[in-house]
mmCIF file of the C-alpha atoms, coordinates in Angstrom:
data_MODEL
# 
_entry.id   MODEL 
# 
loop_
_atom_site.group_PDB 
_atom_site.id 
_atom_site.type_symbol 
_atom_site.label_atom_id 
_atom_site.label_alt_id 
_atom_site.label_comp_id 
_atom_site.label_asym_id 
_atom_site.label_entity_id 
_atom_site.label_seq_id 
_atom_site.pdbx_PDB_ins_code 
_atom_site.Cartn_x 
_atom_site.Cartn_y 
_atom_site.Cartn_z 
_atom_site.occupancy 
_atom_site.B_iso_or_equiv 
_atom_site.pdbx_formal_charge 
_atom_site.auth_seq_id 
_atom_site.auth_comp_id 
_atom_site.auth_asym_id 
_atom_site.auth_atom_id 
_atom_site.pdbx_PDB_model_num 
ATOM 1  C CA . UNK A 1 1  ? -88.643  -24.221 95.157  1.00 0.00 ? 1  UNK A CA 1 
ATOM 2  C CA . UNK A 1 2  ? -88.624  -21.414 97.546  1.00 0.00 ? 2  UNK A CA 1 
ATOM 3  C CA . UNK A 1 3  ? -88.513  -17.504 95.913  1.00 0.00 ? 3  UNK A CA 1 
ATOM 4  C CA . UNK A 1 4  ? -86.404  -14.978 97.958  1.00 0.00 ? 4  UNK A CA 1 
ATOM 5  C CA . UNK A 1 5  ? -89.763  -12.527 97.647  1.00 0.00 ? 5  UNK A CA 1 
ATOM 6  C CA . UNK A 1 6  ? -92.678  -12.654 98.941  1.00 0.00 ? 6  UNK A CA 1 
ATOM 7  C CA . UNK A 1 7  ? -95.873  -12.267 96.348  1.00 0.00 ? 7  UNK A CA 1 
ATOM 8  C CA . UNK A 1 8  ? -99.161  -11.642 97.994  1.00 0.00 ? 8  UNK A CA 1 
ATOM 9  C CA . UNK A 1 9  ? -101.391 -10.150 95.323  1.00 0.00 ? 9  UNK A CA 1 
ATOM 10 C CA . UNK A 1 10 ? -104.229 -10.195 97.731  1.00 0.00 ? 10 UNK A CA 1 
ATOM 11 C CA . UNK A 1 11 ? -102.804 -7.503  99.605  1.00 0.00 ? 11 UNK A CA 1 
ATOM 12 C CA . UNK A 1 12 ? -103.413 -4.985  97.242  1.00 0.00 ? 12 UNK A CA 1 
ATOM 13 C CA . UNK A 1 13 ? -107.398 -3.323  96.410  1.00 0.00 ? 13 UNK A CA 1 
ATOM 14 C CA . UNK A 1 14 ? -109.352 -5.197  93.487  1.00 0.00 ? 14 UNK A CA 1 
ATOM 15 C CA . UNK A 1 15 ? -109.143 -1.735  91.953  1.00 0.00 ? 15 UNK A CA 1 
ATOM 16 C CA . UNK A 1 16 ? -104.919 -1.671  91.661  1.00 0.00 ? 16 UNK A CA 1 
ATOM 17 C CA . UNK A 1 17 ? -105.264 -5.358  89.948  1.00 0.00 ? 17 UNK A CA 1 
ATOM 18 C CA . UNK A 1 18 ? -107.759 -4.441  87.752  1.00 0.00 ? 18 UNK A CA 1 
ATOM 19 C CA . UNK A 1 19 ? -105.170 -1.215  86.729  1.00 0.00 ? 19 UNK A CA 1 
ATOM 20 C CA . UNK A 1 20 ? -102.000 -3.449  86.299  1.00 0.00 ? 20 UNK A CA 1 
ATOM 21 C CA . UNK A 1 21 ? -104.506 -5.927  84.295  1.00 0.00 ? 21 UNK A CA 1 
ATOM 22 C CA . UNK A 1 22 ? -105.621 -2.968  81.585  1.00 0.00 ? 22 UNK A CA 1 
ATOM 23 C CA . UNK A 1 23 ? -101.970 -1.043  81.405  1.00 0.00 ? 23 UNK A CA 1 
ATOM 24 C CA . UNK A 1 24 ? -100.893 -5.266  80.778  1.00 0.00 ? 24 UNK A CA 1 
ATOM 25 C CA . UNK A 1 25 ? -103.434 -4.944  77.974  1.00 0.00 ? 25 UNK A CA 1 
ATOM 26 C CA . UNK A 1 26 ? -102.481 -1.461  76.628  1.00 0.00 ? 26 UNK A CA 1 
ATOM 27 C CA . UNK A 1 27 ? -98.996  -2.599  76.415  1.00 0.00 ? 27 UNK A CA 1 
ATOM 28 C CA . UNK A 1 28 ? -100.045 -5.617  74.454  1.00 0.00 ? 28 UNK A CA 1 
ATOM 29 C CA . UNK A 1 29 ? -102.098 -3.745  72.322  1.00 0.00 ? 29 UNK A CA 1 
ATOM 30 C CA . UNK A 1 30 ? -99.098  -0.546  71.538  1.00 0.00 ? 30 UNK A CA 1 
ATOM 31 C CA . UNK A 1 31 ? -97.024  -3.765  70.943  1.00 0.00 ? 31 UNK A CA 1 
ATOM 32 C CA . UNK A 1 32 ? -99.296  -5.333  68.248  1.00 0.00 ? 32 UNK A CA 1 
ATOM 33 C CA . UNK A 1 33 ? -100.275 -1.773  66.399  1.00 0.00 ? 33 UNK A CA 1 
ATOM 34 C CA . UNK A 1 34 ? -96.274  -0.671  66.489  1.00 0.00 ? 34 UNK A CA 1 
ATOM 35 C CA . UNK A 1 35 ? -95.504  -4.450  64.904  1.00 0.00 ? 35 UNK A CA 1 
ATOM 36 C CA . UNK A 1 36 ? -98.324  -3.783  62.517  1.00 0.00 ? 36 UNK A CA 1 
ATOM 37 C CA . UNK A 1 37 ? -97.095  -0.053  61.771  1.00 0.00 ? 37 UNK A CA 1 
ATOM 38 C CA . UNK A 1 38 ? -93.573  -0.576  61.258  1.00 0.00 ? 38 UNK A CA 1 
ATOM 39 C CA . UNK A 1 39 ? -94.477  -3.902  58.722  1.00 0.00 ? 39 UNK A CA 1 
ATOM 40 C CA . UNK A 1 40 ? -97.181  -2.029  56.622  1.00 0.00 ? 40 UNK A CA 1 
ATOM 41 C CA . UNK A 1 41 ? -95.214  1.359   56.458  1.00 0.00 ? 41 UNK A CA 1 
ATOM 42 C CA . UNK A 1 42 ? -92.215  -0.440  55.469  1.00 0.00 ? 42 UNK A CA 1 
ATOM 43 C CA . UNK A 1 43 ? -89.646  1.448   58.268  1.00 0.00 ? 43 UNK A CA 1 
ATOM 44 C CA . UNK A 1 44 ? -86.144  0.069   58.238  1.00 0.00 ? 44 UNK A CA 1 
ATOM 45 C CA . UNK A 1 45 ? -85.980  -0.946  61.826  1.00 0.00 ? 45 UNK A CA 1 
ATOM 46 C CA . UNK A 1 46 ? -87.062  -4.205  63.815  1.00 0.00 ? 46 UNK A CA 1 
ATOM 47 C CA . UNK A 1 47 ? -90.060  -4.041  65.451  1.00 0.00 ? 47 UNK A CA 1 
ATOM 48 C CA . UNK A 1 48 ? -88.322  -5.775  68.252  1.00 0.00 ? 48 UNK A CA 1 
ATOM 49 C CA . UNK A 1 49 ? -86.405  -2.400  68.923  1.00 0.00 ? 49 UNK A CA 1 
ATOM 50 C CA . UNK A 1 50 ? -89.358  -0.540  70.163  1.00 0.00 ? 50 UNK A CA 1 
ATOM 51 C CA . UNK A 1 51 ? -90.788  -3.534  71.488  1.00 0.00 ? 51 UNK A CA 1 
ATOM 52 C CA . UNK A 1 52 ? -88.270  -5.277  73.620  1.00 0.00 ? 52 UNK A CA 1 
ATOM 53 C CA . UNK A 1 53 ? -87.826  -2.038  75.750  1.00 0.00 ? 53 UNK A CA 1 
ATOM 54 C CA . UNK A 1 54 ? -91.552  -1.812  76.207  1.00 0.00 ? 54 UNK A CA 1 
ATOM 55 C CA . UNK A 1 55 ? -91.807  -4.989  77.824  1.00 0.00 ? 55 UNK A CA 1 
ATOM 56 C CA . UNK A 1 56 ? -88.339  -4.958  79.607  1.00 0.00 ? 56 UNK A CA 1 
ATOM 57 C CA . UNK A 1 57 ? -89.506  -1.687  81.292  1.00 0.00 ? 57 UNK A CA 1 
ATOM 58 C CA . UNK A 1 58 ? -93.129  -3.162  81.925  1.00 0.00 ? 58 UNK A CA 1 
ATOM 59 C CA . UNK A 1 59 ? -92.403  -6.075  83.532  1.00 0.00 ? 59 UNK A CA 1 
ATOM 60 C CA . UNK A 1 60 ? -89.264  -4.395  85.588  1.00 0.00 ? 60 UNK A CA 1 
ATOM 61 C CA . UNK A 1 61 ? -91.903  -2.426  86.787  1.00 0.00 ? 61 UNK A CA 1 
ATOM 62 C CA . UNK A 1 62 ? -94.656  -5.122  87.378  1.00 0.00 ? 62 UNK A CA 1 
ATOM 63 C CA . UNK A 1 63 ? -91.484  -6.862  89.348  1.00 0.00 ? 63 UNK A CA 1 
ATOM 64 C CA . UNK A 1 64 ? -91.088  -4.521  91.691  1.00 0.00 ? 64 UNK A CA 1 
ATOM 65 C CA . UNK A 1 65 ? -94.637  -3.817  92.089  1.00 0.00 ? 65 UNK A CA 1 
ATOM 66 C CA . UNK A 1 66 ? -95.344  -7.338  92.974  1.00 0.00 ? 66 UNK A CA 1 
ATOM 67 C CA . UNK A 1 67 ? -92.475  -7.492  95.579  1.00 0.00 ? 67 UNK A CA 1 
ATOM 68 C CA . UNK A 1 68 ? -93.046  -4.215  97.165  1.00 0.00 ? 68 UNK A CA 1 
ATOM 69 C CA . UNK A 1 69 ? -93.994  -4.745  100.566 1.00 0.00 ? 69 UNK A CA 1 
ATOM 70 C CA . UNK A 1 70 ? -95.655  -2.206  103.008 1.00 0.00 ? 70 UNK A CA 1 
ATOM 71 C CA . UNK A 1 71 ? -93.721  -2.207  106.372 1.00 0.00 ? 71 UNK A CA 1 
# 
């Protein structure tokens, strides 16, 4: 299977991985404490409405981050 993009991770500094590695983690942990907040405090919504937007917007912009190309 060939992708249309291009992913070279090893273009970019050990540094910018190691960033997109602890805002991945960050997001995983707001995820788990909002999940936890929202059960224990009893609010009437779905966790999965805070949640799903987090990670939509995340990995939209962990997509283009891993496409981006310098030219």
């Amino acid at each position: 299977m060939t992708l249309p993009f291009h992913t070279d991770v090893a273009q970019y500094p050990i540094r910018v991985r190691w960033f997109m590695a602890v805002a991945w983690v960050a997001i995983a942990v707001k995820c788990v404490l909002v999940w936890w907040a929202i059960q224990h405090w009893n609010v009437p919504i779905h966790p999965a409405w805070v949640i799903a937007p987090t990670l939509a917007f995340a990995g939209l912009a962990s997509g283009l981050w891993l496409t981006h190309t310098r030219d």
